[in-house]
C-alpha positions as CSV (number, residue, x, y, z in Angstrom):
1,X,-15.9,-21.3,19.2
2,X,-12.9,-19.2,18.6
3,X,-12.4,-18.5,14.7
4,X,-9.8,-16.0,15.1
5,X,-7.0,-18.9,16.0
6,X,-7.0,-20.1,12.2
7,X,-6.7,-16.4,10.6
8,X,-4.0,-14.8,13.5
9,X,-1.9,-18.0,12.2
10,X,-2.4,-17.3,8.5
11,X,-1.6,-14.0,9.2
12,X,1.3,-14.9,11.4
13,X,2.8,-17.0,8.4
14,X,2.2,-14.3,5.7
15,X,4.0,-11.3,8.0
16,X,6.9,-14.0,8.6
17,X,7.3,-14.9,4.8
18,X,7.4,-11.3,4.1
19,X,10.0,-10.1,6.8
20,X,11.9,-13.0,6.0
21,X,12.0,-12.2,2.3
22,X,12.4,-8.6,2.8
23,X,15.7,-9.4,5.2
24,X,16.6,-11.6,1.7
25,X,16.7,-8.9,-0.1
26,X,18.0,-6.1,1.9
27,X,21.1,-8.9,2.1
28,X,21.3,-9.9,-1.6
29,X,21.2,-5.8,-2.2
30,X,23.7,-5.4,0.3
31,X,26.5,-7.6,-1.1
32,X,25.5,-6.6,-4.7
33,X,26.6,-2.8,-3.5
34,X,30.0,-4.3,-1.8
35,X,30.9,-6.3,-4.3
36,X,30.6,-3.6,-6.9
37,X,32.1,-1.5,-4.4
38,X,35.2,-3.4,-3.8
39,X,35.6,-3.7,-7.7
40,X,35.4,-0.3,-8.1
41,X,38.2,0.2,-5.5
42,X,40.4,-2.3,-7.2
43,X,40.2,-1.2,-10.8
44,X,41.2,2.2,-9.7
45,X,44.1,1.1,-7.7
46,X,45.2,-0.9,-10.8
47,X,44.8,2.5,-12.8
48,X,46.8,4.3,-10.7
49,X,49.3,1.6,-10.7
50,X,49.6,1.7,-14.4
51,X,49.6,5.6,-15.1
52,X,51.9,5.8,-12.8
53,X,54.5,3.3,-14.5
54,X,54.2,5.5,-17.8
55,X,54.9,8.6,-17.9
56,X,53.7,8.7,-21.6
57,X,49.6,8.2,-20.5
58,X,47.6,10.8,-22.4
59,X,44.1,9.9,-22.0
60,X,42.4,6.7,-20.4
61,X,39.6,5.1,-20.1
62,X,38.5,2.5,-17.5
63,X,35.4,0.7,-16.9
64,X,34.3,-2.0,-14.2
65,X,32.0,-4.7,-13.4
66,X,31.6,-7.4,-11.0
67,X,30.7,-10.6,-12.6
68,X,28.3,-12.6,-10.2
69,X,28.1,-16.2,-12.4
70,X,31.9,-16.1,-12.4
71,X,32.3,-14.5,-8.9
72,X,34.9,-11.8,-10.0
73,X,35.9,-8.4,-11.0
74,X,36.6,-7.5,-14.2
75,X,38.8,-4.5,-15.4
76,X,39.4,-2.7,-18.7
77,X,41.7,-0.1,-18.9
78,X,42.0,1.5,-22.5
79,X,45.2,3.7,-22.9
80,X,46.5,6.1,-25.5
81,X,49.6,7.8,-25.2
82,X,51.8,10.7,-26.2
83,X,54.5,10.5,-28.5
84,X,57.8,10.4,-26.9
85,X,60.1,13.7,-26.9
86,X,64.1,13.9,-26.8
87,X,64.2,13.5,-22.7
88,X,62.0,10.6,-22.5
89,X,63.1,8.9,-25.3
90,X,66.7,9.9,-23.4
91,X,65.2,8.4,-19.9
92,X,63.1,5.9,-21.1
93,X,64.3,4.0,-24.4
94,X,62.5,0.8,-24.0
95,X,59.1,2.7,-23.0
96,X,59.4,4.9,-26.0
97,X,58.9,1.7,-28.4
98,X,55.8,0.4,-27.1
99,X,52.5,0.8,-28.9
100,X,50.5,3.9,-29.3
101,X,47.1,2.6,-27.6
102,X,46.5,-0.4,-26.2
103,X,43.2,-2.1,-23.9
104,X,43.3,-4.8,-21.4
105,X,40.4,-6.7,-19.7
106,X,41.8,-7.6,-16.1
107,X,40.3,-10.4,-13.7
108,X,41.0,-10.1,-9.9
109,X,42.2,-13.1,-8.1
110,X,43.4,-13.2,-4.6
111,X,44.6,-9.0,-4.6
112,X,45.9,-9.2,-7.7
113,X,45.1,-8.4,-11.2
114,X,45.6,-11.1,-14.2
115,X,45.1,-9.4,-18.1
116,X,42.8,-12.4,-19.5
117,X,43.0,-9.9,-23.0
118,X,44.7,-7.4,-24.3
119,X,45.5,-5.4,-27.8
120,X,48.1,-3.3,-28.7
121,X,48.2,-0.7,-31.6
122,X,50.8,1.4,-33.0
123,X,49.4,4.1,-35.4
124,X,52.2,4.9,-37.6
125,X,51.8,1.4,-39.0
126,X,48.5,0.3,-38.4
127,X,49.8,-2.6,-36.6
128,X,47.4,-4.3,-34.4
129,X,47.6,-7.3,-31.6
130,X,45.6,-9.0,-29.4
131,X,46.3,-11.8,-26.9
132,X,44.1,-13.9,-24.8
133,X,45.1,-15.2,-21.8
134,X,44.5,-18.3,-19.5
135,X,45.1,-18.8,-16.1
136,X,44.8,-21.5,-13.8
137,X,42.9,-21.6,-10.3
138,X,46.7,-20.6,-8.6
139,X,47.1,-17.6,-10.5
140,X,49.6,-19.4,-13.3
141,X,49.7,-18.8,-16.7
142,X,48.1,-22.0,-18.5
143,X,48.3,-20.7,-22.0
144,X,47.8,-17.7,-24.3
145,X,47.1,-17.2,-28.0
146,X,46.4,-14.5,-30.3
147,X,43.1,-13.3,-31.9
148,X,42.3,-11.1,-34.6
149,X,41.7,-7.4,-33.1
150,X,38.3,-7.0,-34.6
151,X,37.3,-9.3,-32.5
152,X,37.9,-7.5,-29.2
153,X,34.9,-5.4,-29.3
154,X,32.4,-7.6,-29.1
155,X,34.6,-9.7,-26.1
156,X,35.1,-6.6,-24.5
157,X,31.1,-6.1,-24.8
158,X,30.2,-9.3,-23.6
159,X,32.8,-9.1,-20.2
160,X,32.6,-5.7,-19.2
161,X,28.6,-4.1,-20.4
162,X,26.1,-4.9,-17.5
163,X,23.6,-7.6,-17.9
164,X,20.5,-6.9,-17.9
């Protein structure tokens, strides 16, 4: 009798089951690194958009991260700018009264970028405000309310720091 027909098959089935999960997670891996790729891409194309729209940016800060359970990127961009001096405030008027700082968390949506929250501050006054945002599956603003600013930390914490 022939015993080695019963262990080639085992070992057949085994060395399948392990190329075929290997090829799982070589895939998995691979759209994990395009996704965050492609996020990365976007929320620097959305910085430069920005920066480039004020000429009052003085230091910025922008993080990223793709969220898999909601199948999106997420963007915040935190901005503080310069005061404005006699040409700008000559050039640009409307610019010059905007806040001092503000953050936004961005969601992408069919190549463009929707702020689900944002907060503005102005310093002189110690003003703060904060908006959330809700959109619908077309891209249309559903609704939008306000929030107190200390709150914004922990959101921005919860949308933007990876998961373990």
């Amino acid at each position: 009798m022939n015993r080695r027909g019963p262990k080639t098959a085992a070992f057949a089935a085994i060395a399948g089951i392990a190329i075929g999960g290997w090829f799982t997670i070589r895939s998995v891996t691979a759209t994990r690194a395009r996704h965050e790729s492609e996020c990365r891409a976007l929320t620097k194309a959305l910085d430069k958009t920005v920066r480039s729209r004020s000429p009052r940016v003085f230091e910025g800060i922008v993080e990223h991260r793709y969220d898999r359970e909601a199948g999106r990127c997420l963007a915040a961009l935190e901005y503080h700018y310069k005061p404005c001096d006699g040409t700008l405030l000559k050039k640009t008027p409307l610019l010059c009264t905007g806040p001092d700082a503000d953050i936004a968390i961005y969601a992408f949506h069919d190549a463009g970028a929707s702020p689900l929250f944002i907060c503005e501050r102005s310093y002189a006054t110690g003003e703060a405000r904060c908006t959330e945002s809700v959109y619908g599956t077309d891209g249309s603003l559903l609704s939008s309310r306000e929030f107190p600013p200390d709150q914004f930390p922990t959101i921005k914490a919860e949308l933007i720091s990876p998961k373990p």
